[in-house]
PATI-398302 format. One record per residue (C-alpha): residue in one letter; x, y, z. Coordinates in Angstrom, 3 decimals, padded with zeros to 6 digits. Layout:
N
@res: A | x: X | y: Y | z: Z
...
***
This chain:
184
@res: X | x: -007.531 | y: -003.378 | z: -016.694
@res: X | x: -008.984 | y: -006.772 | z: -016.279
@res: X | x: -006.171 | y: -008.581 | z: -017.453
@res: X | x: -002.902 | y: -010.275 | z: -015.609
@res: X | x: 000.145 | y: -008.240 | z: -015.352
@res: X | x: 003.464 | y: -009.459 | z: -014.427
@res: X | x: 007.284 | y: -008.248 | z: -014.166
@res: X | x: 010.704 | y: -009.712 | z: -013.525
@res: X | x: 012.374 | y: -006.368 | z: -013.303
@res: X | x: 010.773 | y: -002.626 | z: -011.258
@res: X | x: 007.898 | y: -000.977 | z: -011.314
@res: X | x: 005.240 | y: -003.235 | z: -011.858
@res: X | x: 001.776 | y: -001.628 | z: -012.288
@res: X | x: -001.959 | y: -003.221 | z: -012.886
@res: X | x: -002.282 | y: 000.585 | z: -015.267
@res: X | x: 001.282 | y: 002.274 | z: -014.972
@res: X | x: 004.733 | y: 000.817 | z: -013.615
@res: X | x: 006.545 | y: 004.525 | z: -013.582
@res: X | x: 003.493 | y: 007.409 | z: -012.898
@res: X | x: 005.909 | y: 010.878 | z: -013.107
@res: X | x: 003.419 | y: 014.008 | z: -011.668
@res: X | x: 000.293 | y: 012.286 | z: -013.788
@res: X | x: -002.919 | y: 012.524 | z: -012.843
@res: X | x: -004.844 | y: 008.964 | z: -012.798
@res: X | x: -008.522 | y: 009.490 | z: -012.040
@res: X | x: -012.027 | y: 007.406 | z: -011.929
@res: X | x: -009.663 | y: 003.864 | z: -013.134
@res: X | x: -009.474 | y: 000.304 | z: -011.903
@res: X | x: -007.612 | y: -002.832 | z: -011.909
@res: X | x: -009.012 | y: -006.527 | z: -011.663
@res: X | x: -006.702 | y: -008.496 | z: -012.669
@res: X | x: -003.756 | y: -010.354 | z: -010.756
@res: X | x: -000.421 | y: -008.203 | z: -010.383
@res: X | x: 002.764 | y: -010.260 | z: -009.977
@res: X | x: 006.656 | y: -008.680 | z: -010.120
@res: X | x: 010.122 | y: -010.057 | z: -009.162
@res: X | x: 011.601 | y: -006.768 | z: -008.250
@res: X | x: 010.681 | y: -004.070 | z: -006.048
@res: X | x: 007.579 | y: -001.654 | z: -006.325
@res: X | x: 004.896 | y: -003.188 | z: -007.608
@res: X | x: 001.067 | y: -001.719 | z: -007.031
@res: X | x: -002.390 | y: -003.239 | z: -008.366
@res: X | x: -002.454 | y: 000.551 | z: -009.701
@res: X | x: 001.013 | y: 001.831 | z: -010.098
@res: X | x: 004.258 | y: 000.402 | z: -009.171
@res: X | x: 006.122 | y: 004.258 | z: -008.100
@res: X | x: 004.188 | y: 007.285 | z: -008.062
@res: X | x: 006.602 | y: 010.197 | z: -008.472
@res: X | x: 004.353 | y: 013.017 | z: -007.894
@res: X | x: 001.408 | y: 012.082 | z: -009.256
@res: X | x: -001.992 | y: 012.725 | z: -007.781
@res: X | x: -005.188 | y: 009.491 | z: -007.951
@res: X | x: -008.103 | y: 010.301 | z: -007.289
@res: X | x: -011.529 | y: 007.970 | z: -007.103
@res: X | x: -009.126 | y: 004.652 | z: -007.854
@res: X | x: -009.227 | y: 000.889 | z: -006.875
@res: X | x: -008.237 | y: -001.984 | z: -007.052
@res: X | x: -009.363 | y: -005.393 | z: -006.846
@res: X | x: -007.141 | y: -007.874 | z: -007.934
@res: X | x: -004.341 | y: -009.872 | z: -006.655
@res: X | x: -001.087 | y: -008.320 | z: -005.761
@res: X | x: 002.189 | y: -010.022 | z: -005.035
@res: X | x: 005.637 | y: -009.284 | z: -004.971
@res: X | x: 008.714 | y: -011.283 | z: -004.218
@res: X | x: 010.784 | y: -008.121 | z: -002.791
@res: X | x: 009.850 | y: -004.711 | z: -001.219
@res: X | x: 007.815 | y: -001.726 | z: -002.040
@res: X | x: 004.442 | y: -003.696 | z: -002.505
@res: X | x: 000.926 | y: -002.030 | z: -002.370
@res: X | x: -002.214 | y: -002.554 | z: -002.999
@res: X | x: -002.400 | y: 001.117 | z: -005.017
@res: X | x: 000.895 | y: 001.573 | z: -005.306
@res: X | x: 004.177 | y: 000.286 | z: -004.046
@res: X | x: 006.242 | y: 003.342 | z: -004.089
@res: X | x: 004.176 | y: 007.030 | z: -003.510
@res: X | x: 005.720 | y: 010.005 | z: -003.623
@res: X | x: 002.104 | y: 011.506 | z: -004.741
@res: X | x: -001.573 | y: 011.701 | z: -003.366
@res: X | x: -004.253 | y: 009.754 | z: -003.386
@res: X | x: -007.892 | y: 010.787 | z: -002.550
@res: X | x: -010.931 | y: 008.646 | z: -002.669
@res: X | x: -009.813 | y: 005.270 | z: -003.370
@res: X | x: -009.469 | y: 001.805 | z: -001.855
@res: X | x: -008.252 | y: -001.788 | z: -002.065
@res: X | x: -010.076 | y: -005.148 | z: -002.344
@res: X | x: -007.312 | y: -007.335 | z: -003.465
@res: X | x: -005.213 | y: -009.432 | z: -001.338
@res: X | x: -001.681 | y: -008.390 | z: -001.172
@res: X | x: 001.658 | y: -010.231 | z: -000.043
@res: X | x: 005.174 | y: -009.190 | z: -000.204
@res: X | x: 008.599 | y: -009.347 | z: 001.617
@res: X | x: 009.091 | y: -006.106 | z: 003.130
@res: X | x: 007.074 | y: -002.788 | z: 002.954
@res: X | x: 004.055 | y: -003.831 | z: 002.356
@res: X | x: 000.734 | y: -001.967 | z: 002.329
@res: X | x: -002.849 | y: -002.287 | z: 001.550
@res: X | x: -002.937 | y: 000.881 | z: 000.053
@res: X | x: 000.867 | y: 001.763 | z: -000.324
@res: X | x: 004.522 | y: -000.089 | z: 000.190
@res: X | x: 005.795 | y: 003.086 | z: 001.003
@res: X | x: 004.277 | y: 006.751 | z: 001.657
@res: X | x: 007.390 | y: 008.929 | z: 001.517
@res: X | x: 005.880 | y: 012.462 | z: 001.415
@res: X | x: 002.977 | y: 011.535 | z: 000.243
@res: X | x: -000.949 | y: 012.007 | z: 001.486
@res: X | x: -003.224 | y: 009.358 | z: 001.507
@res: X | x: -006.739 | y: 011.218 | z: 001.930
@res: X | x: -010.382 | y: 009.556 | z: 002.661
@res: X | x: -009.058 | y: 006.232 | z: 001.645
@res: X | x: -009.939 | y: 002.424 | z: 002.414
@res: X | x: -008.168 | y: -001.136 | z: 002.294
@res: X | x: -010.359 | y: -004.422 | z: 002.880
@res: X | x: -007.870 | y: -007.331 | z: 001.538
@res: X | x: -005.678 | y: -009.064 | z: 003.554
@res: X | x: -002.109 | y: -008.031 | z: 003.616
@res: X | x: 001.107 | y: -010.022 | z: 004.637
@res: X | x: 004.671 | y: -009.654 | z: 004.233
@res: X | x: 007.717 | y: -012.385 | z: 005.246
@res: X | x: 009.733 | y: -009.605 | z: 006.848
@res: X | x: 008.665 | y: -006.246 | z: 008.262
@res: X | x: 007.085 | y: -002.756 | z: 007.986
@res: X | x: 003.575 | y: -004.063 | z: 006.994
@res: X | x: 000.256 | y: -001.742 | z: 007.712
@res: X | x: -003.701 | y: -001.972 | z: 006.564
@res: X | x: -002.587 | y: 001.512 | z: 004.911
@res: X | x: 001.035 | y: 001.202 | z: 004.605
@res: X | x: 003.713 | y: -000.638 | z: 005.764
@res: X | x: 006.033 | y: 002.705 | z: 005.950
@res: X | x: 004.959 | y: 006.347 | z: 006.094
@res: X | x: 007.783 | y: 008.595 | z: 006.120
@res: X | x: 009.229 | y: 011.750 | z: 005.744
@res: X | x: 005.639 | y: 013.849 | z: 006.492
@res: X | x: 004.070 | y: 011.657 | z: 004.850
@res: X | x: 000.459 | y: 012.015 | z: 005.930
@res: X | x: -003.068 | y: 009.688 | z: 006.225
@res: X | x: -006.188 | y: 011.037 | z: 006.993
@res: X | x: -009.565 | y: 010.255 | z: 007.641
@res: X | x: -008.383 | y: 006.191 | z: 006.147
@res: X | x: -009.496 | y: 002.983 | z: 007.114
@res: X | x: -008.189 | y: -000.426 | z: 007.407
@res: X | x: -010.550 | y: -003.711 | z: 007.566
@res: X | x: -008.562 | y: -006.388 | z: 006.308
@res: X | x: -005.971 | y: -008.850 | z: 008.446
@res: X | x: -002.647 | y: -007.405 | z: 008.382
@res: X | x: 000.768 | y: -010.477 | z: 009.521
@res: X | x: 004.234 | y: -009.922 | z: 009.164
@res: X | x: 007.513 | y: -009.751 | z: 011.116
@res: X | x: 008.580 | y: -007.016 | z: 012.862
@res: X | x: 006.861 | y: -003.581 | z: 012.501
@res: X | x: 003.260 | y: -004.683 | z: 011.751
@res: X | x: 000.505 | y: -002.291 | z: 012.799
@res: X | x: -003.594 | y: -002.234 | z: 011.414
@res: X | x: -002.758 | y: 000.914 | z: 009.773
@res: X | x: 001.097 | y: 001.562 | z: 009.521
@res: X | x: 003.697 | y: -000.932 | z: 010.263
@res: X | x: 006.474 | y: 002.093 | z: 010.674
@res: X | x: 005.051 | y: 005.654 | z: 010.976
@res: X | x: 007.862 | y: 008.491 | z: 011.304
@res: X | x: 004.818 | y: 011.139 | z: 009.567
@res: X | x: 001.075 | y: 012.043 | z: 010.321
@res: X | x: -001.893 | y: 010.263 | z: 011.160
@res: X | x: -005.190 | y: 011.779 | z: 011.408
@res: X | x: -008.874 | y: 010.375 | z: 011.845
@res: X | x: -007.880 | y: 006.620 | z: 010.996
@res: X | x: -009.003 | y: 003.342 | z: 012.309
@res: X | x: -008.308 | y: -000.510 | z: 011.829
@res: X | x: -010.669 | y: -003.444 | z: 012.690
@res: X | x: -008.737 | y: -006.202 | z: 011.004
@res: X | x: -006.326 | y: -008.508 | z: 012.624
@res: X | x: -003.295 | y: -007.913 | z: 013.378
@res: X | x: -000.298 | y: -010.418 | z: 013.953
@res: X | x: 003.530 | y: -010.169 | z: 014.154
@res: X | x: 006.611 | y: -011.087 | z: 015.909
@res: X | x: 007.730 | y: -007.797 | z: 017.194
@res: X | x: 006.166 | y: -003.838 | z: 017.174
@res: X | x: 002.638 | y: -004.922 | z: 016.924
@res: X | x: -000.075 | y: -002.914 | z: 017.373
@res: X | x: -003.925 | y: -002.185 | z: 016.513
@res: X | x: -002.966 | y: 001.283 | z: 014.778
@res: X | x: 000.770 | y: 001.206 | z: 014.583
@res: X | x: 003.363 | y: -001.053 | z: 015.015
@res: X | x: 006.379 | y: 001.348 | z: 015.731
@res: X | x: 005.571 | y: 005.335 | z: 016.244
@res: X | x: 008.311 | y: 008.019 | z: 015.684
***
């Protein structure tokens, strides 16, 4: 997609807004993703078991509520081989890669645009990874600012983090830090 997408409702997506246990392989997005409502992704806005593989994105994504990401705002799925270029800005939950990782894996992945959220949970990866959710061998290279919870590669990590390494900045009120902001 090279074109603008935008949403005043959920799941807001530069291909899909709702992905349910697809597979979404060797795509892209340029174009600028804007959405009123939560879970909005330069990719997909929630991934619900779906797998992408060899993905990017490189346009514009920004959200005026929670669940924002630079793949995908909600994932539930995996993703392998892909990466962010596009800067991303939301209110809460707020990745470069993913809003939220609930369950998810996030495999040999990369995120060089600048992320910020207003409030908290913000990472270079994602701003939340919970419930096993797991990264490995990722990187982040872009600035990462928010509130509270703000960390280079997860803002609030209560899953798994293998192999991963941050060499943007990183600024924030509260549970800052280079790799993590707060660590379960």
């Amino acid at each position: 997609n090279k074109g603008t997408v935008s949403g005043s409702g959920e799941n807001i997506g530069g291909l899909v807004g709702y992905n349910e246990e697809s597979s979404i392989e060797n795509t892209y997005n340029a174009g600028a993703v804007t959405g009123n409502g939560n879970y909005v992704g330069g990719l997909i806005g929630y991934n619900n078991g779906g797998s992408i593989t060899s993905s990017y994105n490189k346009g514009t994504v920004e959200g005026d509520k929670n669940y924002i990401g630079g793949l995908i705002g909600w994932n539930y799925g995996n993703i392998t081989f892909s990466y962010n270029l596009g800067k991303i800005s939301g209110v809460s939950y707020v990745g470069g890669l993913v809003g939220n990782n609930n369950n998810g894996t996030i495999t040999d992945s990369y995120n060089m645009g600048a992320i910020s959220a207003t409030s908290d949970c913000v990472g270079g990866i994602t701003g939340y990874n919970e419930n096993s959710g797991n990264i490995i061998r990722s990187y982040n290279l872009g600035a990462v600012s928010g509130n509270n919870d703000v960390g280079g590669v997860v803002g609030l990590n209560r899953g798994s983090i293998t192999f991963n390494f941050s060499t943007g900045a990183v600024t924030g009120s509260s549970s800052v830090g280079g790799l993590v902001g707060e660590n379960y």
